[in-house]
C-alpha positions in Angstrom: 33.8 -3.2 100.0 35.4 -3.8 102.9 38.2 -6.7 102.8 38.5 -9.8 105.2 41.7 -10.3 107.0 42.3 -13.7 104.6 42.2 -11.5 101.9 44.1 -8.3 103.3 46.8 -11.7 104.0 46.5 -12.4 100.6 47.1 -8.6 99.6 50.3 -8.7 101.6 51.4 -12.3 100.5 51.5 -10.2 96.6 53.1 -7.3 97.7 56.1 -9.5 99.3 56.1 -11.9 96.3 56.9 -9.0 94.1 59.1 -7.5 96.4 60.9 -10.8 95.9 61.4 -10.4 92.0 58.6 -12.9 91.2 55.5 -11.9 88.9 52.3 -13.0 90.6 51.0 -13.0 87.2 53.7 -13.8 85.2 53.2 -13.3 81.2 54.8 -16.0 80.1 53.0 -19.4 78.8 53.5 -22.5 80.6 53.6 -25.3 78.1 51.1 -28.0 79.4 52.0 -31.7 77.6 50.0 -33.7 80.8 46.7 -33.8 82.6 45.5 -35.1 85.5 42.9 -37.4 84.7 45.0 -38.7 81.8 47.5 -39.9 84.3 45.1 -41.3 86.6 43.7 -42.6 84.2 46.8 -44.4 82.2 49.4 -44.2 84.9 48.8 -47.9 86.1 47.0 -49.3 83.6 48.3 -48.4 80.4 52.0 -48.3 82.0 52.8 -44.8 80.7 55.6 -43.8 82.5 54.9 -39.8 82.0 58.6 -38.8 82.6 59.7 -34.9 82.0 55.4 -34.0 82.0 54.4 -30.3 82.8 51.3 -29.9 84.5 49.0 -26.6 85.6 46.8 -25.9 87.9 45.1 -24.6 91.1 46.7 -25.2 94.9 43.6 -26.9 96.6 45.6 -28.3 99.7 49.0 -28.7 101.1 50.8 -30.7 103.8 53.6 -29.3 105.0 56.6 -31.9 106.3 59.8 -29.9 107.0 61.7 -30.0 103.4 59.3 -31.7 101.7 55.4 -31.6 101.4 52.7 -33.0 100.1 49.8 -31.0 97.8 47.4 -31.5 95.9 46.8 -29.6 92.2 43.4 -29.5 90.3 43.2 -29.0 87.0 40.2 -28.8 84.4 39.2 -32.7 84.8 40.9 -33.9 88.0 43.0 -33.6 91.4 46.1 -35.5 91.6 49.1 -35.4 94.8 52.1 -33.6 94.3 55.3 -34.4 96.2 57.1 -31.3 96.6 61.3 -31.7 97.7 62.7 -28.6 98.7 66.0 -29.8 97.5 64.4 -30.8 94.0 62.7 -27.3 93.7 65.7 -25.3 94.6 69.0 -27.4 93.8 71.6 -24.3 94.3 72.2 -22.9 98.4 68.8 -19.9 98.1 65.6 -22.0 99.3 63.6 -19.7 99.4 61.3 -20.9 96.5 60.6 -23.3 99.3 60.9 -22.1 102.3 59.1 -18.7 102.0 57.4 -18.8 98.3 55.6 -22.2 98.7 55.4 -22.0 102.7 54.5 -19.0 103.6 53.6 -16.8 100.2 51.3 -19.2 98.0 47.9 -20.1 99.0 45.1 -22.5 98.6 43.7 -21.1 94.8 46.7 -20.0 93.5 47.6 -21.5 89.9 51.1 -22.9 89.6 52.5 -24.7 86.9 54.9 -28.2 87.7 57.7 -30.1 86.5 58.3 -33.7 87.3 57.9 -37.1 86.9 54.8 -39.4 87.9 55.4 -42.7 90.7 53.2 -44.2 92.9 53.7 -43.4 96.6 53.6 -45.8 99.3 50.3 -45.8 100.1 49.6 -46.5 96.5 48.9 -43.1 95.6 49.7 -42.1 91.6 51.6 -38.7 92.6 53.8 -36.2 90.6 57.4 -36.0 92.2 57.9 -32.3 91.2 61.3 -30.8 90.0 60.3 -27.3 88.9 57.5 -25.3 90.6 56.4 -21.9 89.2 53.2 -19.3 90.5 51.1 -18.3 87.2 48.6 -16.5 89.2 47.6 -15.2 92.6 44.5 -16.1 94.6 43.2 -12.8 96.3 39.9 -14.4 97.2 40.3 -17.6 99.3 37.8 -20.4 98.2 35.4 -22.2 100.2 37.6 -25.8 101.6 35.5 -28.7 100.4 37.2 -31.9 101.1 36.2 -35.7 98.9 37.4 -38.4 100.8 37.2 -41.5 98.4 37.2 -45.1 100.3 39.1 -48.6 99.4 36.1 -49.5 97.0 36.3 -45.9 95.1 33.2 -44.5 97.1 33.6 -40.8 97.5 32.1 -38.8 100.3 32.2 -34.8 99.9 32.5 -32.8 103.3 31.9 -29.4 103.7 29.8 -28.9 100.8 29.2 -25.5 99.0 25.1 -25.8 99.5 23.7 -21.9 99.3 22.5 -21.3 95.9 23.3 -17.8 96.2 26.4 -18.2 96.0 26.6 -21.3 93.5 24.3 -19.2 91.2 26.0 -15.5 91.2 29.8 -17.0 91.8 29.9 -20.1 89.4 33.6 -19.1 88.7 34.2 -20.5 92.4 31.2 -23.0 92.0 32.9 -24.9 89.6 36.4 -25.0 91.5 34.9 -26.2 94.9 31.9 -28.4 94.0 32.3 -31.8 93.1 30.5 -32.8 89.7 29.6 -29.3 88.9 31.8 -29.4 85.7 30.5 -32.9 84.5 27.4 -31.7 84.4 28.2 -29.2 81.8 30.6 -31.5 80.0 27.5 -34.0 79.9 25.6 -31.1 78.5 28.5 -30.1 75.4 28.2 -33.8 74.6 24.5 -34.0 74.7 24.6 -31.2 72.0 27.1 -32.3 70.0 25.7 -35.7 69.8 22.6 -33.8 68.5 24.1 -31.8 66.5 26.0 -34.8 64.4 22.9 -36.7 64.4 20.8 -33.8 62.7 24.2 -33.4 60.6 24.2 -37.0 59.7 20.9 -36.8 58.5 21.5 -34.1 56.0 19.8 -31.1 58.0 21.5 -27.9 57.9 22.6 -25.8 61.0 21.4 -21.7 60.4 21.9 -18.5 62.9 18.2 -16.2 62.1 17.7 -13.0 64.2 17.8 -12.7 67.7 16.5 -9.5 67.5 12.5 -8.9 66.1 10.3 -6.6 65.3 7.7 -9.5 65.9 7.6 -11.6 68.4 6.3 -14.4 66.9 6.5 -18.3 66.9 5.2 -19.0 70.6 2.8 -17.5 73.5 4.7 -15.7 75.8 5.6 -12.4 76.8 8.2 -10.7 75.6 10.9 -8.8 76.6 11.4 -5.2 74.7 13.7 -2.8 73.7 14.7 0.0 71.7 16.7 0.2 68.3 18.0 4.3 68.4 18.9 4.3 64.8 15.8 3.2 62.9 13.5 4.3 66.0 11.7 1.8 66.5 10.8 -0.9 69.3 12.6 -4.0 69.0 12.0 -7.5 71.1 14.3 -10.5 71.8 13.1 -13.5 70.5 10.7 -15.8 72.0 11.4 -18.5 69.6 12.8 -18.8 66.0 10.1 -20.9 64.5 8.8 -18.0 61.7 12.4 -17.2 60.3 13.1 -21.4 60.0 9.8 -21.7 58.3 10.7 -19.1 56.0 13.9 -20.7 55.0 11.6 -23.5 54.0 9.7 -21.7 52.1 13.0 -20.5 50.6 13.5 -23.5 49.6 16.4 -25.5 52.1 14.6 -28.9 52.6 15.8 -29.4 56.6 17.0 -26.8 58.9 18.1 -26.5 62.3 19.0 -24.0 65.0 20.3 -23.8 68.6 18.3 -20.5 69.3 18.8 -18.7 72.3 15.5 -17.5 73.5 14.0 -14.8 76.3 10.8 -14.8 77.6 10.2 -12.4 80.4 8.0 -14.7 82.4 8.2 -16.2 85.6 11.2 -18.2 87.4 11.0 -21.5 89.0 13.0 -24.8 89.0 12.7 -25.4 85.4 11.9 -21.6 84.1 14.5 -19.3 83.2 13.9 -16.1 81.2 16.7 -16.5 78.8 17.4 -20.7 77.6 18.3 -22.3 74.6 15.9 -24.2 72.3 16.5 -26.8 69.5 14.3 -26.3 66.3 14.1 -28.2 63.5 12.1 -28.2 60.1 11.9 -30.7 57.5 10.0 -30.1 54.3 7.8 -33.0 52.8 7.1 -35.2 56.6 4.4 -34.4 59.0 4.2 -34.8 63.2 4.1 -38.8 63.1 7.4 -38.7 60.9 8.6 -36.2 63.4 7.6 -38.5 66.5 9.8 -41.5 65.1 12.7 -39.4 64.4 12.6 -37.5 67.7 12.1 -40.9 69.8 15.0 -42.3 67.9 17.3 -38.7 68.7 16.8 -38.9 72.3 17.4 -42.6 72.4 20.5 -41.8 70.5 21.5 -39.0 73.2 20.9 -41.4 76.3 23.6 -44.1 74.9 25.9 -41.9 74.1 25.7 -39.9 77.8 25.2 -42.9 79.3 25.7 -45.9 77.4 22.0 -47.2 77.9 18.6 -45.8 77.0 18.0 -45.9 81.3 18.8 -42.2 82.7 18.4 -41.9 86.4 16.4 -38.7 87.4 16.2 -38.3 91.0 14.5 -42.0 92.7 13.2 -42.9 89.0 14.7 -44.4 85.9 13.5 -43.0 82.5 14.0 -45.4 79.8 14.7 -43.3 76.3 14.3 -47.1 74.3 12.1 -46.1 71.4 9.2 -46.3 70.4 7.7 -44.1 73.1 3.9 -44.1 74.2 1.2 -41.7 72.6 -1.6 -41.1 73.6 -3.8 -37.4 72.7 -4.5 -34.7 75.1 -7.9 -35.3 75.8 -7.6 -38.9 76.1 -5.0 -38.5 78.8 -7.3 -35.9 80.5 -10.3 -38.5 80.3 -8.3 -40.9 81.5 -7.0 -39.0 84.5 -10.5 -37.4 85.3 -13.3 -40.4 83.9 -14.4 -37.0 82.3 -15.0 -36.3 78.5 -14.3 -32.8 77.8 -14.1 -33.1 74.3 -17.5 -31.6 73.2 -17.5 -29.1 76.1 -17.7 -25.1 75.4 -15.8 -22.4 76.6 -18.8 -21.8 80.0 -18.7 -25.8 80.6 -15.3 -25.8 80.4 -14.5 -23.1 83.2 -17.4 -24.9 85.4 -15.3 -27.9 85.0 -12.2 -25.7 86.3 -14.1 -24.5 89.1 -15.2 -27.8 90.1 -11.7 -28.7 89.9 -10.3 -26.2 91.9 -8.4 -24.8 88.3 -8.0 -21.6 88.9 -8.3 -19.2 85.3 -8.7 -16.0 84.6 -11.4 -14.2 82.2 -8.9 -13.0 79.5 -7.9 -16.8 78.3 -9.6 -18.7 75.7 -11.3 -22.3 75.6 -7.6 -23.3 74.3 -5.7 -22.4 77.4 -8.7 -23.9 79.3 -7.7 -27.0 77.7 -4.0 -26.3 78.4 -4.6 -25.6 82.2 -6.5 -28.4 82.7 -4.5 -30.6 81.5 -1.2 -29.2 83.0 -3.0 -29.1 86.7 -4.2 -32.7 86.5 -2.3 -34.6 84.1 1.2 -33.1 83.2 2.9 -34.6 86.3 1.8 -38.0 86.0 3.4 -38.6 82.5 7.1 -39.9 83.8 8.3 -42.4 81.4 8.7 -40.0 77.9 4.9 -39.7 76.1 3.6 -38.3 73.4 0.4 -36.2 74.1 -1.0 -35.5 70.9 -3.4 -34.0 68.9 -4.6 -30.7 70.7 -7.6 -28.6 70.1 -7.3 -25.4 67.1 -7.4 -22.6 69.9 -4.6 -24.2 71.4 -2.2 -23.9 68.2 -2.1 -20.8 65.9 0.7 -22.2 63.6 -0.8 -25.8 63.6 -2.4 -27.9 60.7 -5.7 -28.8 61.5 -6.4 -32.4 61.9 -6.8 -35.0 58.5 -9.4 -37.1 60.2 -10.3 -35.2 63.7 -12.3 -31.8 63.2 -11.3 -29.4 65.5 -8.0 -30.7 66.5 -4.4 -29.9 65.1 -1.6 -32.2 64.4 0.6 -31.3 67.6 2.3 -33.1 70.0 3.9 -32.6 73.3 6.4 -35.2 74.5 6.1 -35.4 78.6 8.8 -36.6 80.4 9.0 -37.1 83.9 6.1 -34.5 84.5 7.4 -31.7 82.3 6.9 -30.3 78.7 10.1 -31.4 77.0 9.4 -31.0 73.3 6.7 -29.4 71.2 5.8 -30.4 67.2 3.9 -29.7 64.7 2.5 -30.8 61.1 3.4 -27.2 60.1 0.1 -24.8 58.9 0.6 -24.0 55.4 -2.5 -22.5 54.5 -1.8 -18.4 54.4 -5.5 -17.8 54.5 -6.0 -19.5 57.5 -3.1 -18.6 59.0 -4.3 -15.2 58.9 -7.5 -16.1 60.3 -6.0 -17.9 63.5 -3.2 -15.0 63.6 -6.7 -12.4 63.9 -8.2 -15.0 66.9 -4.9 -14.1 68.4 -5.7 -10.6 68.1 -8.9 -11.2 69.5 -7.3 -12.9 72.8 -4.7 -10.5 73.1 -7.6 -7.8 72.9 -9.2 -9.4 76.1 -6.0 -9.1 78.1 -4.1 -12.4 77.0 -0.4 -11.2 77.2 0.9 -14.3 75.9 -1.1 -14.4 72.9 0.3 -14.0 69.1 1.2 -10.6 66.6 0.0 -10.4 63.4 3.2 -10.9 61.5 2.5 -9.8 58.1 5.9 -10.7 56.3 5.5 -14.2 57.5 2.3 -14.4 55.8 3.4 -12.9 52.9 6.1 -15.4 52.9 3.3 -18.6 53.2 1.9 -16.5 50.2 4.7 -17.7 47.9 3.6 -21.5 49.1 5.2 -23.3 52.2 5.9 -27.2 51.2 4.2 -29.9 54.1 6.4 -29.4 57.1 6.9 -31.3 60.4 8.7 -28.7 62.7 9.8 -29.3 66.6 11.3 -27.4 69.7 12.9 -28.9 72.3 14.1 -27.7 75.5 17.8 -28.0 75.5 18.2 -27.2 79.4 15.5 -29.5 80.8 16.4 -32.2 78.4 20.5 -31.6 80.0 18.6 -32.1 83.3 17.0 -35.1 83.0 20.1 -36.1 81.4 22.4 -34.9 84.1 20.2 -36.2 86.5 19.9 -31.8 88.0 15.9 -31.0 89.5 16.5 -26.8 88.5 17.4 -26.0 85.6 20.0 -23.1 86.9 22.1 -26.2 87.7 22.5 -26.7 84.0 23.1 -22.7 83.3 26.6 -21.5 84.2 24.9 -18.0 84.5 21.2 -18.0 85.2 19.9 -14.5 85.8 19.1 -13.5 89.1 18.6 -10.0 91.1 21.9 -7.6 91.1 23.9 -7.6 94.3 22.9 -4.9 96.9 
């Protein structure tokens, strides 16, 4: 690859620094005892002096005055000004840690590590008056120059922004340095969860790791991405969701189990599809899918106060309000409601002559469930905004399902909707081993007619439903779309610091 002339500059700049007798990757540590947001943060009004603090960080600009100049450092949470004194830096007669290091050899990127003390300047800047300056590591690359100007009432206004997703995407390393509010989006997303994770915690669940790798890919419809295991010989698949191997810890006889799995289906990608993302499941023996919508209403709620200190998240021009208790309402309710039609004693034929004259467009290898399922995601999904429950779906629709206590035909299953999109997905959890079978051989029967999504046989979970499964209430929920709507991010690879995308040409 052929190099630009910044970065042939840069080349040079390292050659000339080691020619000099100074390491442009120097192996020694840096003790760090300050940060910047800390002293932003305290400086004034806490009336922490910060005398003798050591600081590290990346160059992002400079302002050169003579013998002294003006910088600025960023660190993991913040930017703060550095006043830089050539007399301060280099108090013997050799200035040239000034005069050619800093001036003329260091570069916008590089990480150097400070020494000082912390005043205010005269424009009422909190600054560090630096005393020792040392390069830690060399910037080859420059970065893209995005500048934040931040007015007298604290408004900020970004110029120059880094806007091609290409490069956001493929080069998050750089993403994260140059783009404002990039990196509180994933700190917003380790607190969201964490905050989870102690509220399962708190309620006496406990947190499991099960397979990755399968020999069935079970628990969900979707297509699955396979591979090869040399040693035994046989094809493997990564996991399209962990839902069998929790159940069987149930069955094992561990009351309330949870998991941040890391799933891949090899499917399509859009703003809120990505073929590898992480799902929360969680199953509690003894409660059923109305137990399981209060406690889920209650976690989000939780989530929302703690991001935000309010159950109101803005998402793009809305507000979503996580207050429990949220509205339910079942799925062919909402799609009468929508339509003025009652599909609900419709077969498979009426049902695709409804598609048709809806403009639905299926295919001949899906089943009167995913009828149900399109129909409802074409004309209904988007208009559910505020967070809704859509419950109680038809049997085709839900192979692992309990059917209904009062409602033949229907399952105990919800969905919860939120601002248009699938967020969550429960279940009163099937029990029954002999009808399990018998829904896991309608799968069989779909998959037979071309449905690529639809279920395996798994024989070993079945054996384990054998040994008797307690009543369950299970759920999944999307971890990246609920970090968007929590983040207030419209794709979900703005929540991914690596979503997968084509290799470089």
């Amino acid at each position: 690859m052929q190099l630009s002339e910044p970065e042939l500059l840069r080349r040079q700049s390292r050659e000339e620094l080691s020619k000099m007798g100074i390491d442009p990757y120097p192996a020694a540590t840096f003790e760090v005892n300050a940060s910047a947001y800390d002293i932003l943060k305290n400086y004034e009004s806490q009336k922490i002096e910060y005398k003798n603090i050591a600081i590290a960080g990346r160059l992002m600009t400079r302002r050169i005055m003579g013998k002294a100049s003006f910088a600025v450092l960023q660190d993991e949470r913040a930017k703060i000004q550095m006043y830089i004194s050539r007399d301060d830096i280099c108090p013997g007669e050799n200035k040239d840690l000034y005069n050619v290091v800093f001036k003329k050899l260091m570069d916008i990127g590089d990480y150097v590590g400070v020494k000082g003390y912390v005043f205010t300047t005269q424009t009422g800047e909190i600054s560090i008056h630096v005393t020792e300056l040392q390069l830690l590591a060399k910037s080859l690359k420059p970065l893209p120059i995005v500048k934040e100007l931040v007015d007298e009432q604290g408004n900020k206004t970004t110029f120059d922004a880094v806007t091609d997703a290409e490069f956001r995407y493929r080069q998050r390393y750089a993403d994260l340095v140059v783009t404002p509010g990039v990196k509180d989006v994933f700190i917003k997303r380790s607190a969201l969860v964490r905050t989870i994770r102690d509220y399962l915690n708190d309620h006496g669940a406990l947190e499991v790791d099960t397979p990755v790798l399968q020999n069935i890919p079970g628990g969900a419809a979707a297509r699955p991405f396979v591979t090869h295991h040399n040693t035994l010989d046989v094809p493997f698949y990564l996991r399209i969701a962990n839902e069998l191997y929790l159940k069987r810890l149930i069955v094992g006889g561990f009351d309330f189990v949870y998991e941040f799995s890391r799933n891949f289906r090899n499917e399509g990608m859009d703003r809120t599809h990505n073929p590898e993302f992480t799902v929360l499941e969680f199953y509690v023996a003894y409660k059923d899918y109305f137990w399981m919508m209060d406690f889920t209403e209650k976690l989000l709620e939780k989530i929302a106060i703690n991001l935000h200190g309010t159950t109101e998240v803005q998402v793009g021009d809305k507000k979503i309000n996580f207050e429990a208790p949220f509205k339910r309402i079942s799925i062919l309710d909402a799609i009468k409601e929508k339509t003025s039609v009652d599909i609900s004693e419709m077969d498979e034929l009426q049902l695709r002559n409804f598609c048709k004259n809806q403009n639905i467009h299926i295919t001949d290898k899906i089943g009167k469930g995913k009828i149900i399922d399109e129909i409802f995601g074409t004309l209904c999904e988007k208009s559910f905004i505020q967070p809704t429950f859509i419950t109680d779906y038809p049997v085709e629709m839900s192979p692992l399902t309990k059917k209904h206590r009062s409602k033949p035909g229907l399952v105990e299953r919800f969905e919860l909707m939120i601002n248009g999109k699938e967020v969550a997905n429960a279940y009163s959890e099937l029990n029954d081993p002999i009808d399990q079978k018998e829904r896991f051989e309608e799968q069989v029967k779909l998959m037979e007619r071309g449905d690529d999504e639809a279920m395996f046989i798994d024989h070993d979970f079945l054996r384990a439903l054998e040994y008797g499964m307690p009543p369950t209430a299970g759920i999944g929920i999307g971890i990246d779309r609920l970090c968007m709507l929590m983040t207030n991010q419209n794709s979900i690879q703005d929540v991914l610091f690596f979503p997968q995308m084509r290799p470089e040409i």
